[in-house]
Jmol script that loads the backbone (N, CA, C; Angstrom):
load data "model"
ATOM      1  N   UNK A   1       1.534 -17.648 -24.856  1.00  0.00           N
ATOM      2  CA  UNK A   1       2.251 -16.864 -23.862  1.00  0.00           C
ATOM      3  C   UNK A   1       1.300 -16.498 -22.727  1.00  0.00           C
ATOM      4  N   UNK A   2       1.491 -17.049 -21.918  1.00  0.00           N
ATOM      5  CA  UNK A   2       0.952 -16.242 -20.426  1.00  0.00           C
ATOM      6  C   UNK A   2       1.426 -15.070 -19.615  1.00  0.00           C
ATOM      7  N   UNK A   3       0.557 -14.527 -19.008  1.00  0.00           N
ATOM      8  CA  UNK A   3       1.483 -12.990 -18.427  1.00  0.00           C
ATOM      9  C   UNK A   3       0.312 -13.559 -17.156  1.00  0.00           C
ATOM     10  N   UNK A   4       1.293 -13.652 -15.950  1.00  0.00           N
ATOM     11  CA  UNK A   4       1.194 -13.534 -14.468  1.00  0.00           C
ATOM     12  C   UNK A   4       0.613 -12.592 -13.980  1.00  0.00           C
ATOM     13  N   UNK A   5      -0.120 -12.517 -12.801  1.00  0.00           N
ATOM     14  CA  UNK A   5      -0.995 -11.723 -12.610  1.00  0.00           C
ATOM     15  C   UNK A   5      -0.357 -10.247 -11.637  1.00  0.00           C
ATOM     16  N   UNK A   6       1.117 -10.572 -11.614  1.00  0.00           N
ATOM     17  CA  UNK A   6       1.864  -9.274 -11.135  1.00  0.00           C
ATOM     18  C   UNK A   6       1.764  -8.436 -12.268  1.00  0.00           C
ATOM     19  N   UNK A   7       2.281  -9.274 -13.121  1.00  0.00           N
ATOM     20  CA  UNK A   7       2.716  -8.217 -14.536  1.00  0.00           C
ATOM     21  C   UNK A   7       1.948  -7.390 -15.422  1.00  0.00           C
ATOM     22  N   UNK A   8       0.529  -8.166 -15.066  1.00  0.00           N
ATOM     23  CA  UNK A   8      -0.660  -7.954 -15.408  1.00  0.00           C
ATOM     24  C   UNK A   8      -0.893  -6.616 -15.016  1.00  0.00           C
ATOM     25  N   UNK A   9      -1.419  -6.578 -13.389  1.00  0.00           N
ATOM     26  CA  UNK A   9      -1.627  -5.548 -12.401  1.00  0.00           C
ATOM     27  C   UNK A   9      -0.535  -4.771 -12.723  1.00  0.00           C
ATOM     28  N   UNK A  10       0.819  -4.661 -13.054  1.00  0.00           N
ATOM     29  CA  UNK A  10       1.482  -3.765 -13.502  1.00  0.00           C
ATOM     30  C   UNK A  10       0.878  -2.907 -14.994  1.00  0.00           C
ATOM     31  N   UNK A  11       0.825  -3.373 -15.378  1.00  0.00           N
ATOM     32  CA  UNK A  11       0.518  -2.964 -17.251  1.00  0.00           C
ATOM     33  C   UNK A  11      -0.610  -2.547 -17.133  1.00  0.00           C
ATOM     34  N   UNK A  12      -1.654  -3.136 -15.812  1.00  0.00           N
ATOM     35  CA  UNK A  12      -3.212  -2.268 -15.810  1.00  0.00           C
ATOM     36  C   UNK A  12      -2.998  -0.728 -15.279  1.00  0.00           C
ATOM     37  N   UNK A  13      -2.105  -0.754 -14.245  1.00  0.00           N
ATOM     38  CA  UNK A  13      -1.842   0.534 -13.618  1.00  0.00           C
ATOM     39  C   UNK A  13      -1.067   1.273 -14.270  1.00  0.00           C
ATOM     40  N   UNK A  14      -0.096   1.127 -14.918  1.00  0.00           N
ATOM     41  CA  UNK A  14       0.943   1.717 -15.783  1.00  0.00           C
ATOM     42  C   UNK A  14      -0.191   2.824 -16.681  1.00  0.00           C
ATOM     43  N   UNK A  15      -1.123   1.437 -17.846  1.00  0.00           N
ATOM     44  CA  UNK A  15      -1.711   1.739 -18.653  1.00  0.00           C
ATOM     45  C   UNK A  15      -2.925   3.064 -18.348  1.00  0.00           C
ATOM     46  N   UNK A  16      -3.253   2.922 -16.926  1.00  0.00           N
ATOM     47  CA  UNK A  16      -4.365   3.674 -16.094  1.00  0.00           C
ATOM     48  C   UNK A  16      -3.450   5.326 -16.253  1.00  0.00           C
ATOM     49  N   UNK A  17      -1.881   5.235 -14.959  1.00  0.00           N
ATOM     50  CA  UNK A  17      -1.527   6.090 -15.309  1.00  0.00           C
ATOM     51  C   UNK A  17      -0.947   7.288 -16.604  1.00  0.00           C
ATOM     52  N   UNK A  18      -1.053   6.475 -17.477  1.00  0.00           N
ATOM     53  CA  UNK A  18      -0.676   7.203 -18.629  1.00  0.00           C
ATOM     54  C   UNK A  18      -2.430   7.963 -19.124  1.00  0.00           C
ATOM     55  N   UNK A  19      -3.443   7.380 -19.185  1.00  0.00           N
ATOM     56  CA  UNK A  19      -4.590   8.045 -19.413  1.00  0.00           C
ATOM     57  C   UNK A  19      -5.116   9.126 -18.224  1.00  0.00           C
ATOM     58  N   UNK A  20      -4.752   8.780 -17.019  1.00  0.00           N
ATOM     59  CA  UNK A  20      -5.234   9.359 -16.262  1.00  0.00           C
ATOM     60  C   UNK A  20      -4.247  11.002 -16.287  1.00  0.00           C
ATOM     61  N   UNK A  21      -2.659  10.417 -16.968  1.00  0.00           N
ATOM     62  CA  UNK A  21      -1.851  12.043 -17.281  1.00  0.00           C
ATOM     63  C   UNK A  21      -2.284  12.500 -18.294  1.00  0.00           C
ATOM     64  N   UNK A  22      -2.869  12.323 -19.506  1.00  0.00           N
ATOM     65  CA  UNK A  22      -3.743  13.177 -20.262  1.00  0.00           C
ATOM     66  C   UNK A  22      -4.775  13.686 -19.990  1.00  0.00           C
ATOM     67  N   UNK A  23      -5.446  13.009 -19.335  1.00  0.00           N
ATOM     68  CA  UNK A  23      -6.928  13.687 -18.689  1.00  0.00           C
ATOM     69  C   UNK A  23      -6.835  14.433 -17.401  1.00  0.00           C
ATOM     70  N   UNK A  24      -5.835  14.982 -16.789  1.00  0.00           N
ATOM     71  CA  UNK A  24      -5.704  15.625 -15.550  1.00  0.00           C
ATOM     72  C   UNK A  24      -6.154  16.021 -15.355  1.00  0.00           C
ATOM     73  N   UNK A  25      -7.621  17.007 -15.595  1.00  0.00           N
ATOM     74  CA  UNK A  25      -7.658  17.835 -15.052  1.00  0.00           C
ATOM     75  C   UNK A  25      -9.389  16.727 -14.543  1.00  0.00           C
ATOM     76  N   UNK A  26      -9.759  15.787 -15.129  1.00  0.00           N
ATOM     77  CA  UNK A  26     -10.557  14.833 -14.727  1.00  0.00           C
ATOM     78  C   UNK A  26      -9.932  13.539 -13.962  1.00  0.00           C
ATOM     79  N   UNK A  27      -9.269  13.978 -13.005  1.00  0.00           N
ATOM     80  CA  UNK A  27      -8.654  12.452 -12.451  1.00  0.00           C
ATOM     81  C   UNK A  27      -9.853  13.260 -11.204  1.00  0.00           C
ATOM     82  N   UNK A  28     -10.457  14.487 -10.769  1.00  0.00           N
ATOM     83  CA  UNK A  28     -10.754  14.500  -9.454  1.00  0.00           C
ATOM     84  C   UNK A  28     -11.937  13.653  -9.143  1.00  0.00           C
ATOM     85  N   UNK A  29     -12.711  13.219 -10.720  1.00  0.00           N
ATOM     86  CA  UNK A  29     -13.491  12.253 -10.854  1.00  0.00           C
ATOM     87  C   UNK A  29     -13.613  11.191 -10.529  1.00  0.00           C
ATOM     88  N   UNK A  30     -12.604  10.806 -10.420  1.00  0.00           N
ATOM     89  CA  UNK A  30     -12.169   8.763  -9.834  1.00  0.00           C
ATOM     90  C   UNK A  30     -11.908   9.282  -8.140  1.00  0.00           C
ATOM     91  N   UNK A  31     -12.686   7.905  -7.847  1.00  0.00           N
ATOM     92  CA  UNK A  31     -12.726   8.175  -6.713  1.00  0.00           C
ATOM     93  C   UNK A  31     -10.998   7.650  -5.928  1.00  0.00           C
ATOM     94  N   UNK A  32     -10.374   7.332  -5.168  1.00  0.00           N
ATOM     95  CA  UNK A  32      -9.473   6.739  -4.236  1.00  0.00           C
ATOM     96  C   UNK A  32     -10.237   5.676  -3.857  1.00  0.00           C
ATOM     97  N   UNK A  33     -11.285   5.519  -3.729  1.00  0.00           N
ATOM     98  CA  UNK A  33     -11.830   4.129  -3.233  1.00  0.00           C
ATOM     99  C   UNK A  33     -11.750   3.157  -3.984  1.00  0.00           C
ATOM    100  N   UNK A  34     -12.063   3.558  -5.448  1.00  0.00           N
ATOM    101  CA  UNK A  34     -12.464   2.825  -6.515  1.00  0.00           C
ATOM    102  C   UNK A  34     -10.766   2.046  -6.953  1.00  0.00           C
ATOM    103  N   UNK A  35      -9.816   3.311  -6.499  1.00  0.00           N
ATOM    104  CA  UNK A  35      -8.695   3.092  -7.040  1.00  0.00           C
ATOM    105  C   UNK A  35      -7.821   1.723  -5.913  1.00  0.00           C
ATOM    106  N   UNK A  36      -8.227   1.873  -4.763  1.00  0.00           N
ATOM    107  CA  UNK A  36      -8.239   1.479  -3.592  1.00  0.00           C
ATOM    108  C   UNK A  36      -8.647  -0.294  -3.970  1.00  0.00           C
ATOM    109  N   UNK A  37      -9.851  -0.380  -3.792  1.00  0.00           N
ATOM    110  CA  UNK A  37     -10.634  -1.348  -4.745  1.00  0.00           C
ATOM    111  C   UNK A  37     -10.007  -2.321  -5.542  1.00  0.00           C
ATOM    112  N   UNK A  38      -9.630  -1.587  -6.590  1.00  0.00           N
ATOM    113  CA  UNK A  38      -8.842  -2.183  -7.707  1.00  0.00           C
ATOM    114  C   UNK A  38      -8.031  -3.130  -7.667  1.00  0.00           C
ATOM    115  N   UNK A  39      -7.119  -2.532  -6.685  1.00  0.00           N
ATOM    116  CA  UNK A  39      -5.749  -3.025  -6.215  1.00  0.00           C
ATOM    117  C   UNK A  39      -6.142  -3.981  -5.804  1.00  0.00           C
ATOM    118  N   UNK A  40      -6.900  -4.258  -4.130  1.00  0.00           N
ATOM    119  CA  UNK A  40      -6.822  -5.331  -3.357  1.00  0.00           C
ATOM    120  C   UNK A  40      -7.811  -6.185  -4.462  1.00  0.00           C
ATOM    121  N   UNK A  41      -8.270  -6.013  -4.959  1.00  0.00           N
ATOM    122  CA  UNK A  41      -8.918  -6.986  -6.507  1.00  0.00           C
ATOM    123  C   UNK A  41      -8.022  -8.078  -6.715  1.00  0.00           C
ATOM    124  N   UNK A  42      -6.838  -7.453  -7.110  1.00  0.00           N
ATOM    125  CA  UNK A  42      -5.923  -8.198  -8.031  1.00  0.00           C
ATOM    126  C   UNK A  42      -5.393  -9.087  -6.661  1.00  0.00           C
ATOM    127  N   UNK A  43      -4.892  -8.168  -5.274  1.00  0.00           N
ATOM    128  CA  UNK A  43      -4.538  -9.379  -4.861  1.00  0.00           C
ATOM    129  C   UNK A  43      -4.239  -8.318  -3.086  1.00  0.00           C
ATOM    130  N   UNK A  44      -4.766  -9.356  -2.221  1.00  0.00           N
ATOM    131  CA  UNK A  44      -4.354  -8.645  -0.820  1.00  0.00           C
ATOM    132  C   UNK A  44      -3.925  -7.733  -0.377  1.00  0.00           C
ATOM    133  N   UNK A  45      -3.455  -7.049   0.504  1.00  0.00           N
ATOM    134  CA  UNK A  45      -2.611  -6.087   0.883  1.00  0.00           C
ATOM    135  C   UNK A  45      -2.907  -5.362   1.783  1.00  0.00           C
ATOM    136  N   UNK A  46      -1.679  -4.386   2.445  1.00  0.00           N
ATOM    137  CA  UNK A  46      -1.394  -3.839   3.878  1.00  0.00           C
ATOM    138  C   UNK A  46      -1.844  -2.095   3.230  1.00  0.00           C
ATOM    139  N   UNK A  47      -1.905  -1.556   4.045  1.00  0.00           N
ATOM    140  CA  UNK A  47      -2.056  -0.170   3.573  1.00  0.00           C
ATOM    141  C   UNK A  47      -0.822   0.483   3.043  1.00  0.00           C
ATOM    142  N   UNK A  48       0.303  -0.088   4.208  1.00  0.00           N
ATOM    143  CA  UNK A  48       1.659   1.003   3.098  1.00  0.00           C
ATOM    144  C   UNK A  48       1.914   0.150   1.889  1.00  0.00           C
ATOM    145  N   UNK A  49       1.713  -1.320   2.205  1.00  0.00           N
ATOM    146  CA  UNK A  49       1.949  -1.820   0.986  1.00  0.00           C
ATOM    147  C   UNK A  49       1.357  -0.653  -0.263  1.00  0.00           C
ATOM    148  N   UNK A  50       0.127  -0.968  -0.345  1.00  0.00           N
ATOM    149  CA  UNK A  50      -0.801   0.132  -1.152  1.00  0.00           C
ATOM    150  C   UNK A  50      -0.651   1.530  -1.698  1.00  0.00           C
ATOM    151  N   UNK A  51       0.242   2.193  -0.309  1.00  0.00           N
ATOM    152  CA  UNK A  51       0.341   3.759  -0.731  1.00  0.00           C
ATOM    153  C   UNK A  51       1.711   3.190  -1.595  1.00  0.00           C
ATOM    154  N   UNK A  52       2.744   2.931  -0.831  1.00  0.00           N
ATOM    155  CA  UNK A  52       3.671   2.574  -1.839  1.00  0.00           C
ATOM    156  C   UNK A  52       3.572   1.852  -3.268  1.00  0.00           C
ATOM    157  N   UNK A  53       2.403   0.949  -3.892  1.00  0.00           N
ATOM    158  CA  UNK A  53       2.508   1.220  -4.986  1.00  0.00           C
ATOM    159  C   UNK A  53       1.864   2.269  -5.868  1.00  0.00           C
ATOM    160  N   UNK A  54       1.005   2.707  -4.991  1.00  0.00           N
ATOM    161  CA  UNK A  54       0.214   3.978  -5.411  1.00  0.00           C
ATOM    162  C   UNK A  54       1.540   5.490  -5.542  1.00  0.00           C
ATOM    163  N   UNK A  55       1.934   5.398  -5.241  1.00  0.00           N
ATOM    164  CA  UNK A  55       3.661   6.469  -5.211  1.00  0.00           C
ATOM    165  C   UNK A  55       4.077   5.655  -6.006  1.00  0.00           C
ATOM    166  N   UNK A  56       4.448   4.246  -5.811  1.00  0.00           N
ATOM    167  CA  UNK A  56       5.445   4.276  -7.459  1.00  0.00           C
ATOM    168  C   UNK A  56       5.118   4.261  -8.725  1.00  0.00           C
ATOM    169  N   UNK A  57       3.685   3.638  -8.875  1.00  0.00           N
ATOM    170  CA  UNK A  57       2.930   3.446 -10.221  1.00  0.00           C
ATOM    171  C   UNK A  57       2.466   4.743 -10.746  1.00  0.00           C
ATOM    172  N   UNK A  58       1.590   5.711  -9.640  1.00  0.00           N
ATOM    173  CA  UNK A  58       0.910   6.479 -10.132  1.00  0.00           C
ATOM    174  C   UNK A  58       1.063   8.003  -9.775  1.00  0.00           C
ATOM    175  N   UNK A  59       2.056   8.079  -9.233  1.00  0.00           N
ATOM    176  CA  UNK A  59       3.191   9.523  -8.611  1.00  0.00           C
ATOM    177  C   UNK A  59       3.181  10.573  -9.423  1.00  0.00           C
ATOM    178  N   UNK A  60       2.879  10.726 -10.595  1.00  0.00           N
ATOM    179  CA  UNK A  60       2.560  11.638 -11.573  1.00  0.00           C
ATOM    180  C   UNK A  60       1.204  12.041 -11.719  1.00  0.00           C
ATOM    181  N   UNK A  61       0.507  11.366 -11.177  1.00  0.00           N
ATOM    182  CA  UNK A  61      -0.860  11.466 -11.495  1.00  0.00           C
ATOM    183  C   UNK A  61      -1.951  11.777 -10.604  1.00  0.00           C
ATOM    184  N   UNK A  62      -1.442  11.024  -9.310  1.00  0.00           N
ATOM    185  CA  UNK A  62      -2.371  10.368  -8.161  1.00  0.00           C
ATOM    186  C   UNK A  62      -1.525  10.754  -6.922  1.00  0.00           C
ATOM    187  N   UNK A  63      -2.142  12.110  -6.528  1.00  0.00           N
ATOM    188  CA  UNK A  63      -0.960  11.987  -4.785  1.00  0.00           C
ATOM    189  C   UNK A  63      -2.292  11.488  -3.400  1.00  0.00           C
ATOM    190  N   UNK A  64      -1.781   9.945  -2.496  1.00  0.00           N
ATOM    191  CA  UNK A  64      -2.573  10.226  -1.820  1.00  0.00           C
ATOM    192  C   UNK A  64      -1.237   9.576  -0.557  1.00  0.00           C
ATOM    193  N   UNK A  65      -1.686  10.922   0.452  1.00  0.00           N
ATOM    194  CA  UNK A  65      -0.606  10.511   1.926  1.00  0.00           C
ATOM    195  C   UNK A  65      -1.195   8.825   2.516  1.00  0.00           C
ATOM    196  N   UNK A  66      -0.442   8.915   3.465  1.00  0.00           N
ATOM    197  CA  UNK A  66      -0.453   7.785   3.866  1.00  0.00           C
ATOM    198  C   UNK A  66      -1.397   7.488   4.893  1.00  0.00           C
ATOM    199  N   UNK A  67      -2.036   8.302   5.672  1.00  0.00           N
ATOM    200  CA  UNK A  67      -2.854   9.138   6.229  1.00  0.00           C
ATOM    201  C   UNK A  67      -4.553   8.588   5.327  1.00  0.00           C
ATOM    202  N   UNK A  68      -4.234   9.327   4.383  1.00  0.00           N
ATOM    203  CA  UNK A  68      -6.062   9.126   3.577  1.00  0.00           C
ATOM    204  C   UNK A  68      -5.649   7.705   3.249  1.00  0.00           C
ATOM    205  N   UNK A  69      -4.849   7.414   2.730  1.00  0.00           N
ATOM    206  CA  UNK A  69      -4.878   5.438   2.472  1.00  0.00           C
ATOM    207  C   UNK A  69      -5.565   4.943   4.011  1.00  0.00           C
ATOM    208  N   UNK A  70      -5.142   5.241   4.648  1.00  0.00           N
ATOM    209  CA  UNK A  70      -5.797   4.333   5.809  1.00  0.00           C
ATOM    210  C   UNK A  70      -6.657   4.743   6.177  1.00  0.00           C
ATOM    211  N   UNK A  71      -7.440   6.307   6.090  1.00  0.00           N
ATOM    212  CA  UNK A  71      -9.017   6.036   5.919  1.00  0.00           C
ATOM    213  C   UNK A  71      -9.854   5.751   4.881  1.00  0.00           C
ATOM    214  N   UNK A  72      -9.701   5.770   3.857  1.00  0.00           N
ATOM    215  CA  UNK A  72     -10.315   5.446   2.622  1.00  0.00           C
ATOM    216  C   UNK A  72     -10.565   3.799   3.368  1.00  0.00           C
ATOM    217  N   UNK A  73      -9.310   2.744   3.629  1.00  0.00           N
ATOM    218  CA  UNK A  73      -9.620   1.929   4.023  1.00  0.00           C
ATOM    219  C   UNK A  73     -10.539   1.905   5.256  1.00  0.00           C
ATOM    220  N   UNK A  74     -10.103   2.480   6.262  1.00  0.00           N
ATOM    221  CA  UNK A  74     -11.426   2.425   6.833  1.00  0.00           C
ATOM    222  C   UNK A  74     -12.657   2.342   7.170  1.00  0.00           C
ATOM    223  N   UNK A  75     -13.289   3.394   6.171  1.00  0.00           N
ATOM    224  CA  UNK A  75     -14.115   3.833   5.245  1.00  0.00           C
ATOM    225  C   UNK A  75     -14.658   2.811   4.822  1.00  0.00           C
ATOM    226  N   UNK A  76     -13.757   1.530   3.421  1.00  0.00           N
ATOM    227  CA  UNK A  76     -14.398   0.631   3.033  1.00  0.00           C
ATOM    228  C   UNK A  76     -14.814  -0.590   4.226  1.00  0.00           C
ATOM    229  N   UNK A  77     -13.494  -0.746   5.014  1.00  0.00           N
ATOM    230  CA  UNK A  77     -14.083  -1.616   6.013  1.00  0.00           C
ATOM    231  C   UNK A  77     -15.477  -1.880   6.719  1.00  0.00           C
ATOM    232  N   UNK A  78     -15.335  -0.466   6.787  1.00  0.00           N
ATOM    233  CA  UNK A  78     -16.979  -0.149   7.816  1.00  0.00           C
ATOM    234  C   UNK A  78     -18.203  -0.229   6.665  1.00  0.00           C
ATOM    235  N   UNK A  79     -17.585  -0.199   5.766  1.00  0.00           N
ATOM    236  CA  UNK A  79     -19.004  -0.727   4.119  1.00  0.00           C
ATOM    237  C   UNK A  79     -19.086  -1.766   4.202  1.00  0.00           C
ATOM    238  N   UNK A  80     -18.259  -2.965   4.772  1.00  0.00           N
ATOM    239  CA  UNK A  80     -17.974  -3.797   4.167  1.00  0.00           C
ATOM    240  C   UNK A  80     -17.870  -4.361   3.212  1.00  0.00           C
ATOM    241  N   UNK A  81     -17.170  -3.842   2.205  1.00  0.00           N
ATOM    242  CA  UNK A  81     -16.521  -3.307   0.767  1.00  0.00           C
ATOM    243  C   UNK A  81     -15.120  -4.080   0.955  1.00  0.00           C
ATOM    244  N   UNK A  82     -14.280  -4.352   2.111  1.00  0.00           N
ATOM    245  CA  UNK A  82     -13.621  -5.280   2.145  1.00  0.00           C
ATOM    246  C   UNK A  82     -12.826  -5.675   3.752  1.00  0.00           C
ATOM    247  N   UNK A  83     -12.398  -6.176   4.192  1.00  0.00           N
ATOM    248  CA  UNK A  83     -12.091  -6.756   5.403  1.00  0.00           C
ATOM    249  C   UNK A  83     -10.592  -6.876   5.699  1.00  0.00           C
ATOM    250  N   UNK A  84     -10.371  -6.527   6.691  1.00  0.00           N
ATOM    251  CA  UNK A  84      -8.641  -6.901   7.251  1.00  0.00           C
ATOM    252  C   UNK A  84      -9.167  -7.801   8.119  1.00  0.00           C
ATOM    253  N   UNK A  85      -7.461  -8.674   8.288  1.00  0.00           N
ATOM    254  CA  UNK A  85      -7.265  -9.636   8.988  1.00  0.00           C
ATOM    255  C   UNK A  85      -5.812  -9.255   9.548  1.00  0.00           C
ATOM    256  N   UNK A  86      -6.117  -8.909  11.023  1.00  0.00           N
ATOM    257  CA  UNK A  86      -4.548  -8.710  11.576  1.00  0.00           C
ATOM    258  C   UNK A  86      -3.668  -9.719  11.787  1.00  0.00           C
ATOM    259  N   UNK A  87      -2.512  -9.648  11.230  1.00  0.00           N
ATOM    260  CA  UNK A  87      -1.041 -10.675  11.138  1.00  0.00           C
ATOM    261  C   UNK A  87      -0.686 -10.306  12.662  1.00  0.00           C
ATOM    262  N   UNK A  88      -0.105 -11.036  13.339  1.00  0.00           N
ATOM    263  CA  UNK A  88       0.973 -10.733  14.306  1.00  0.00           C
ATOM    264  C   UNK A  88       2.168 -10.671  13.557  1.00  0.00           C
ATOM    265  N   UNK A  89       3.304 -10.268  14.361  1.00  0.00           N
ATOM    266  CA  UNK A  89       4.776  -9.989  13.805  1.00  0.00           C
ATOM    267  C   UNK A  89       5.311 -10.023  15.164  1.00  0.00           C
ATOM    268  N   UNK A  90       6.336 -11.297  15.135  1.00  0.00           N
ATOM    269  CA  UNK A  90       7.376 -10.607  16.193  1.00  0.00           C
ATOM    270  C   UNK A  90       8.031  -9.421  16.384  1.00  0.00           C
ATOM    271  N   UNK A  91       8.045  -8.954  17.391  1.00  0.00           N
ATOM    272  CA  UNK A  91       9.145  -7.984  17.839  1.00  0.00           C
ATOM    273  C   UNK A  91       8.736  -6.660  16.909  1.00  0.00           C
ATOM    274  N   UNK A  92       7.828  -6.786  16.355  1.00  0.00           N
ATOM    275  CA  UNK A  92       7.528  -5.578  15.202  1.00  0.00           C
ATOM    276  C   UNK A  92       5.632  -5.561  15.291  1.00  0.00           C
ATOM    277  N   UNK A  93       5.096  -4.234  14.960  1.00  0.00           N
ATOM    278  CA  UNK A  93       3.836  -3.963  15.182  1.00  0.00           C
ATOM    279  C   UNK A  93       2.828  -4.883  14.492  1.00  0.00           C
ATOM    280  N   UNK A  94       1.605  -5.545  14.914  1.00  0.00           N
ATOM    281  CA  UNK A  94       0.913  -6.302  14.178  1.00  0.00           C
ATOM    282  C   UNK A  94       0.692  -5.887  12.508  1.00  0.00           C
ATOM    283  N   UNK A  95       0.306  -6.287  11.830  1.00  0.00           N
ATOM    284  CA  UNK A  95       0.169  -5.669  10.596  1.00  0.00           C
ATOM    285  C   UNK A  95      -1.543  -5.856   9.871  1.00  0.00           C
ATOM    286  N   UNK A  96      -2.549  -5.526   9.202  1.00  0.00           N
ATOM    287  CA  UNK A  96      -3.236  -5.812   9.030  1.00  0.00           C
ATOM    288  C   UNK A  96      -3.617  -5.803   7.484  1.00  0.00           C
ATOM    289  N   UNK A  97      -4.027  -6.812   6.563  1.00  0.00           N
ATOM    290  CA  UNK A  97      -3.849  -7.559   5.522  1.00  0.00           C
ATOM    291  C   UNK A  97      -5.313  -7.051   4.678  1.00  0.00           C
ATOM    292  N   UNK A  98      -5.610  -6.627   3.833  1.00  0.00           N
ATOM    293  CA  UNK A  98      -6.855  -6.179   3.665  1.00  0.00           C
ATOM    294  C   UNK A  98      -7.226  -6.770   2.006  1.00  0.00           C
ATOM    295  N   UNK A  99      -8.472  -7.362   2.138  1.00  0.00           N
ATOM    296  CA  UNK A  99      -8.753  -8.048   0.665  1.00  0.00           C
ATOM    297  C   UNK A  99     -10.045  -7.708   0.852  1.00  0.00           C
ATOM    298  N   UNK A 100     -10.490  -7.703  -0.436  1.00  0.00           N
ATOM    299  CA  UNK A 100     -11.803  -7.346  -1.078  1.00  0.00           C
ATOM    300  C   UNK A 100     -13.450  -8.315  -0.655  1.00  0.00           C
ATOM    301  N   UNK A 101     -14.470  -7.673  -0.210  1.00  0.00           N
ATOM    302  CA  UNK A 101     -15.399  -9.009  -0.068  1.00  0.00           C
ATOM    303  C   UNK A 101     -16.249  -9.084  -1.531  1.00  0.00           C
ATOM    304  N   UNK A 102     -17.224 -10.046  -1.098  1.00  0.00           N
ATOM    305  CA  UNK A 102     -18.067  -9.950  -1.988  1.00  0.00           C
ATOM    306  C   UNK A 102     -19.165  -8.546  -2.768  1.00  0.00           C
ATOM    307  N   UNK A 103     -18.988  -8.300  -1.639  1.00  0.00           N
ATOM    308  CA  UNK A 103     -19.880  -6.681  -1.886  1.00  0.00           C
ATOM    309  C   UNK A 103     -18.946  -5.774  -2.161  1.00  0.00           C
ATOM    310  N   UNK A 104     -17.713  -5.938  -1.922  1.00  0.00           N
ATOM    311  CA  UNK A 104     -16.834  -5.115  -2.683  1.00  0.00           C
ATOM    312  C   UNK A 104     -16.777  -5.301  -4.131  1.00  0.00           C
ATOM    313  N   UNK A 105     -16.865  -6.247  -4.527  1.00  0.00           N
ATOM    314  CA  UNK A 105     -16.383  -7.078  -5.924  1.00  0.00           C
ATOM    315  C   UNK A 105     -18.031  -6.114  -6.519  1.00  0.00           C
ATOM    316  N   UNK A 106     -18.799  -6.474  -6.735  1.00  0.00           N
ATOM    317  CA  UNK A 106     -20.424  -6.188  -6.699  1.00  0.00           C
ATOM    318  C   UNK A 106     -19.800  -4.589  -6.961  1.00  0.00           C
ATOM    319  N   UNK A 107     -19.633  -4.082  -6.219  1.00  0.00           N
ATOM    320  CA  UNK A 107     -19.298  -2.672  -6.105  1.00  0.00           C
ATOM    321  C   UNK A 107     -18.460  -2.125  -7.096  1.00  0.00           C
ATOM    322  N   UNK A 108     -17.636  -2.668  -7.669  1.00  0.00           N
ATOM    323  CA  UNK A 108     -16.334  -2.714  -8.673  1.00  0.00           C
ATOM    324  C   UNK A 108     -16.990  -2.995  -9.765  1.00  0.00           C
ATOM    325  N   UNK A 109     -17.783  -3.898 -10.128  1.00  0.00           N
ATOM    326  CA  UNK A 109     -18.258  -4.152 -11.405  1.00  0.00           C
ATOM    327  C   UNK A 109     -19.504  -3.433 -11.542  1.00  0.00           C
ATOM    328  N   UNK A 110     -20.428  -2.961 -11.218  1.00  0.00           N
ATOM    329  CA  UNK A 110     -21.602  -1.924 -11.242  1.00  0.00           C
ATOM    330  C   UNK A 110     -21.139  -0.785 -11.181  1.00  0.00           C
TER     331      UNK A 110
END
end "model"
wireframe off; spacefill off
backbone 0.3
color backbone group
């Protein structure tokens, strides 16, 4: 049996949020970066993409506005911890795509 790497990244975060609701009063320990990190690990992504699964996965556990998602990213950008690449979009605002570099990865596993 194989499990896809959506379903995967689901069951990692699921599994995260359920430890991270017993230990509440130590979630102030994990950073948002790290959590940040994680995500674009498994696979690309936009910032609301991000807050929005961060609100649906981890909404019990983890509040971060939409606001600190896009500096946290910032933040890593300027580490270079990981890199956007702006999309154009017709008729709608550019969008910018953000994946992990090498020194991000480095960063995640140490």
């Amino acid at each position: 049996m194989t499990i896809d790497a959506g379903s995967f990244a689901i069951h990692v975060i699921y599994s995260l949020s359920e430890y991270m609701k017993e230990r509440q009063p130590f979630t102030s320990h994990v950073s948002p970066e790290f959590l940040l990190l994680g995500l674009l690990s498994i696979a690309p992504s936009h910032g609301y993409d991000l807050h929005r699964q961060i609100e649906r996965d981890l909404r019990f556990v983890w509040r971060l506005s939409l606001s600190q998602v896009y500096n946290v990213l910032a933040r890593l950008e300027k580490q270079g911890m990981i890199e956007g690449e702006i999309l154009e979009q017709q008729e709608r605002p550019d969008r910018k795509r953000f994946r992990v570099t090498a020194h991000g990865e480095h960063h995640l596993q140490n």
